[in-house]
C-alpha positions in Angstrom: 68.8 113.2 -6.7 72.1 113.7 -8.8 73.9 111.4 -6.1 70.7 108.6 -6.6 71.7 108.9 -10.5 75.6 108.5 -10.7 75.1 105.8 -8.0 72.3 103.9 -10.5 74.8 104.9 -13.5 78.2 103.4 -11.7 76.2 100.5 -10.8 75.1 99.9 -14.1 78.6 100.2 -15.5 80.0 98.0 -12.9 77.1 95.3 -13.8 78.0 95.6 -17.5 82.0 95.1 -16.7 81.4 91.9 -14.7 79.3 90.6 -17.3 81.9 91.3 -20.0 84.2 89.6 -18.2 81.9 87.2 -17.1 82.0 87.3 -13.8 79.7 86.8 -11.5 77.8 90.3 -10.2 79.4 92.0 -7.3 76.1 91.8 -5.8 73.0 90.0 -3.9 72.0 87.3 -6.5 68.4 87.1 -4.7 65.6 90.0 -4.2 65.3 89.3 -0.9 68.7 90.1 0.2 68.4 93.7 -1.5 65.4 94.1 0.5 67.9 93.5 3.3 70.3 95.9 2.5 67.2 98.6 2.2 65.9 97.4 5.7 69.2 98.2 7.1 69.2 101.3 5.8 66.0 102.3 6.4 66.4 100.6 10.6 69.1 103.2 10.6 67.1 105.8 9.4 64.7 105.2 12.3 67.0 104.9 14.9 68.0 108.1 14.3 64.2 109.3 13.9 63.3 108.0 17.3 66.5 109.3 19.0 65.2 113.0 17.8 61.7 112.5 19.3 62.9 111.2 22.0 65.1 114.2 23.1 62.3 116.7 22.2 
């Protein structure tokens, strides 16, 4: 959970930098695509789910 926080904290930071300098956000402008970047994830996740069941 501590690595979940500093992640959420240096992203917040980074977010606030941009913006000061106005510059556009190092990131995904849409919701969609962040859903993307959790289905990735989450498809690797299960890969390696599957690949454990499967050898049991």
């Amino acid at each position: 959970m501590k690595e979940v926080l500093l992640a959420l904290i240096a992203g917040m930071a980074v977010g606030l930098l941009f913006k000061f300098l106005k510059l556009p956000l190092p990131a995904p402008p849409v919701f969609s695509a962040v859903v993307g970047v959790f289905g990735v994830y989450f498809g690797g996740v299960a890969y390696e789910w599957l690949i454990k069941i499967i050898q049991n």
